[in-house]
C-alpha positions as YAML, in Angstrom:
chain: A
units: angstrom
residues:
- id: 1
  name: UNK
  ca: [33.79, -30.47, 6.32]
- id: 2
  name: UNK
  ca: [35.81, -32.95, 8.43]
- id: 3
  name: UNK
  ca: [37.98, -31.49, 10.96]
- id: 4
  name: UNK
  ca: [40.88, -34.26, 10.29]
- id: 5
  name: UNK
  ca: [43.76, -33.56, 7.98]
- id: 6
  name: UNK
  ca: [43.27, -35.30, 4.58]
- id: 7
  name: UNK
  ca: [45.69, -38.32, 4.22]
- id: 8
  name: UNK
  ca: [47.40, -39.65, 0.99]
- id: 9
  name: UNK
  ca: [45.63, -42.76, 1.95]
- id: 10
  name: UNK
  ca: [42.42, -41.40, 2.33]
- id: 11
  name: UNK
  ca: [42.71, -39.65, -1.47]
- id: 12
  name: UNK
  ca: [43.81, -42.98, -2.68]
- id: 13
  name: UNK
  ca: [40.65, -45.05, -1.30]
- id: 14
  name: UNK
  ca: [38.88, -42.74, -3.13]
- id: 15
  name: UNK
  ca: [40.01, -43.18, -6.33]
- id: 16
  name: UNK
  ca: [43.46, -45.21, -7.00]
- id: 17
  name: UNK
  ca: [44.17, -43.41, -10.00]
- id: 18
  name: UNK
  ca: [44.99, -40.28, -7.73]
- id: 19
  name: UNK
  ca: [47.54, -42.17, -5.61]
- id: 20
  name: UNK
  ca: [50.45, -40.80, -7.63]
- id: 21
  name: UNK
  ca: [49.69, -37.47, -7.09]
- id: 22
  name: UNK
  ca: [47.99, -37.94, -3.42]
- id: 23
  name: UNK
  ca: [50.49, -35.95, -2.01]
- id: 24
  name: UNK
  ca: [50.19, -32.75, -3.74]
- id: 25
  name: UNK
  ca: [46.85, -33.29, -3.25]
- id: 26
  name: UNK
  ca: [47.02, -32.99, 0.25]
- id: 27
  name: UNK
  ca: [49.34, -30.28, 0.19]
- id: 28
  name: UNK
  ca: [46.52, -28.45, -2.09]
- id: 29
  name: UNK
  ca: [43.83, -29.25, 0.40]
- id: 30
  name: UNK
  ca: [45.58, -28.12, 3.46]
- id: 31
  name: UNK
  ca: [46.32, -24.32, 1.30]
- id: 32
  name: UNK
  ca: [42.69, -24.36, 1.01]
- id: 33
  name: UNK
  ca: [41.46, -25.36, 4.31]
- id: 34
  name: UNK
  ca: [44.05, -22.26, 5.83]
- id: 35
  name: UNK
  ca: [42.36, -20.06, 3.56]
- id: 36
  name: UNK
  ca: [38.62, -21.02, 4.11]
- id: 37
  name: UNK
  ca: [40.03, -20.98, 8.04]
- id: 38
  name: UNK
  ca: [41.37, -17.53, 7.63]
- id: 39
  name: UNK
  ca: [38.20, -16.30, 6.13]
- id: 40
  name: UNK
  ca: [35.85, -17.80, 8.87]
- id: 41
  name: UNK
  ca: [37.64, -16.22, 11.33]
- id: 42
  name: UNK
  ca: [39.03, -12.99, 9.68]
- id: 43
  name: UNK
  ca: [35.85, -12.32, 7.81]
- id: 44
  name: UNK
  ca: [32.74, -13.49, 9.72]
- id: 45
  name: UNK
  ca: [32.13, -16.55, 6.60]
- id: 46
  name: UNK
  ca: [31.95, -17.12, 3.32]
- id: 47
  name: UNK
  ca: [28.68, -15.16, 2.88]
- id: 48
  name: UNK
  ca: [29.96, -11.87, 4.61]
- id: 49
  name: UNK
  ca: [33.36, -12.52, 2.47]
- id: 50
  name: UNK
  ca: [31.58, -11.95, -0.70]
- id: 51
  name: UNK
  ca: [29.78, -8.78, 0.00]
- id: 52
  name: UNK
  ca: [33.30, -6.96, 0.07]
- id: 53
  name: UNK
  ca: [31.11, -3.94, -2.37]
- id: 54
  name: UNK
  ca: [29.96, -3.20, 1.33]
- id: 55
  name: UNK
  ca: [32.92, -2.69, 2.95]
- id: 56
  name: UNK
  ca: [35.65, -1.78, 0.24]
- id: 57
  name: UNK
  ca: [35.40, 2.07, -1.20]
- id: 58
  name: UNK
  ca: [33.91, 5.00, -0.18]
- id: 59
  name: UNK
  ca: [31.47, 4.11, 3.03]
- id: 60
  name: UNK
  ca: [29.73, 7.14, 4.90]
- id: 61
  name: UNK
  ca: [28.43, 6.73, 8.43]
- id: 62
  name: UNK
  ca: [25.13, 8.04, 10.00]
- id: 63
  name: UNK
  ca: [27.94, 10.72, 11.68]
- id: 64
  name: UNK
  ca: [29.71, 12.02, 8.62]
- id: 65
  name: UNK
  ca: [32.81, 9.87, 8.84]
- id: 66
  name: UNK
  ca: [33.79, 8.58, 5.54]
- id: 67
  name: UNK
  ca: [35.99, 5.38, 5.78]
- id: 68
  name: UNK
  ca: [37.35, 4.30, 2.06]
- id: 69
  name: UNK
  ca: [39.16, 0.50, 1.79]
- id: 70
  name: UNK
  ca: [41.05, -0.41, -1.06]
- id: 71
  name: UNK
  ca: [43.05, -3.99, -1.00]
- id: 72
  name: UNK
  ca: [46.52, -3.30, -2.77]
- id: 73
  name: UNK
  ca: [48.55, -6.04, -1.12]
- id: 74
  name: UNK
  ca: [51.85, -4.64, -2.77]
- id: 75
  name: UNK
  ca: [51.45, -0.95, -2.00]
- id: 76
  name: UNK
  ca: [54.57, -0.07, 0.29]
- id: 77
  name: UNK
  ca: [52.05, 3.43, 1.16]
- id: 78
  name: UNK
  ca: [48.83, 5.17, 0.11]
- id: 79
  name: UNK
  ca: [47.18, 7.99, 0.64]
- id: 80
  name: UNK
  ca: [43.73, 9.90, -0.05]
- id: 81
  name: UNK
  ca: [43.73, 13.12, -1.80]
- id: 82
  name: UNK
  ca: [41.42, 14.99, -3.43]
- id: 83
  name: UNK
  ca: [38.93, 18.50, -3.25]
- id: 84
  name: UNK
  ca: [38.92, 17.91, 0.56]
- id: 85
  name: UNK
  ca: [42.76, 18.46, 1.13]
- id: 86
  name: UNK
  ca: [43.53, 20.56, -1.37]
- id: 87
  name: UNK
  ca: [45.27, 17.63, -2.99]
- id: 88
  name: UNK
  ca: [47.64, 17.47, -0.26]
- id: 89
  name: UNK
  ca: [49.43, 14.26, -0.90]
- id: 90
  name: UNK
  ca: [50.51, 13.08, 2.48]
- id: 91
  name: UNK
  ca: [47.63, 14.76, 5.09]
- id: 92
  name: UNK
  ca: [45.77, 11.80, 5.34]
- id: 93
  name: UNK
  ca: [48.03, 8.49, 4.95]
- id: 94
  name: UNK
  ca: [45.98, 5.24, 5.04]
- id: 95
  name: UNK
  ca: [47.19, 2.42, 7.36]
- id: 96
  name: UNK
  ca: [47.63, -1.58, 6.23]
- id: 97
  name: UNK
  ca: [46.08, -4.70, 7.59]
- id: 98
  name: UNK
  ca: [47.72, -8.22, 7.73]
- id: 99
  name: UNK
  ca: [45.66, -8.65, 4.93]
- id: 100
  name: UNK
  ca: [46.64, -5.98, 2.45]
- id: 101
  name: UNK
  ca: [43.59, -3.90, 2.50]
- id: 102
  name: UNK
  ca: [44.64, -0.05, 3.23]
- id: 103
  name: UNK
  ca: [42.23, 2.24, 5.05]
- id: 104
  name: UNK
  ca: [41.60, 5.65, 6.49]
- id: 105
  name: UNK
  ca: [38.49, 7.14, 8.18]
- id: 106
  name: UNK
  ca: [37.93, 10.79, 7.69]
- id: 107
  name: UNK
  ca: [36.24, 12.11, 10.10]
- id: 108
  name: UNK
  ca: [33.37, 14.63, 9.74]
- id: 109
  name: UNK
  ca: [34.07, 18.73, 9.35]
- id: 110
  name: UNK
  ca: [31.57, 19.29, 11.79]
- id: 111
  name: UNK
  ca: [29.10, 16.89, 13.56]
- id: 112
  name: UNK
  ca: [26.68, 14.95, 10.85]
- id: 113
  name: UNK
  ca: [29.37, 17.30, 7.98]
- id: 114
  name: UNK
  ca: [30.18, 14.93, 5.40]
- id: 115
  name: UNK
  ca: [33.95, 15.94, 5.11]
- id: 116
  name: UNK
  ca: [34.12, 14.75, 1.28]
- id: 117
  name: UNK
  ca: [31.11, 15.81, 0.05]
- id: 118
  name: UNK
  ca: [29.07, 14.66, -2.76]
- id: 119
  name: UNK
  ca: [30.38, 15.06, -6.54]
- id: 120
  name: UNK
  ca: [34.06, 15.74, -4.85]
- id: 121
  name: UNK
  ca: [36.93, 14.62, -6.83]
- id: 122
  name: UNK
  ca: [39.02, 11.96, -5.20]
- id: 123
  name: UNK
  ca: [42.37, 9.67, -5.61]
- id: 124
  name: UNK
  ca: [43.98, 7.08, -4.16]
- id: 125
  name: UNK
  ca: [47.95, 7.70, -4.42]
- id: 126
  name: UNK
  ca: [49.91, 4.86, -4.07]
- id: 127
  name: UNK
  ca: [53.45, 3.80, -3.89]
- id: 128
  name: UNK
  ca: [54.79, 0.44, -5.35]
- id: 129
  name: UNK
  ca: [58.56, 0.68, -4.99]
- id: 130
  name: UNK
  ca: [61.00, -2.30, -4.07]
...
């Protein structure tokens, strides 16, 4: 993709009919290069972008942490509960990236101890309020 900014007068050489609505072209074209931008730098590309079923959810490391992601942009807090805490509904708030995503990473009950272990029941409680 060409690192210059699209021009009105470059959409119009292209096809005349468009000159009319060149400029919101434009405007359209520079959301999207922000966004493919944001995505090369915040997200290692396109092709690491769409394998967010990696990243997002439950994830267990080699170690026994368990890290869980959920993207809920308009969540003002969130927090996991479940089996593990007793369903204790503020021991283990979640923090939010620039981006919307919450996480937390629990870390193991012992060394390699999975501290949510298999077939445990789980929530994520959030909070939408103005």
């Amino acid at each position: 993709m060409p690192e210059e900014r699209l021009s009105p007068e470059t959409v119009a050489a292209i096809d005349g009919y468009l000159k009319p609505n060149a400029d919101q072209i434009v405007k359209r074209h520079d959301l999207f290069r922000k966004v493919k931008d944001d995505i090369e730098q915040h997200e290692g590309g396109y092709d690491s972008f769409t394998k967010g079923y990696l990243k997002f959810g439950l994830n267990v490391g080699s170690n026994g942490e368990v890290v869980y992601r959920e993207w809920a942009p308009n969540a003002r807090e969130a927090f996991l509960i479940g089996d593990f805490n007793d369903w204790n509904r503020t021991s283990h708030p979640m923090r939010k990236n620039q981006f919307g995503v919450w996480e937390i990473a629990v870390p193991p009950s012992s060394p390699g101890i999975c501290a949510i272990p298999h077939d445990s029941k789980i929530k994520a409680s959030t909070a939408f309020y103005p």
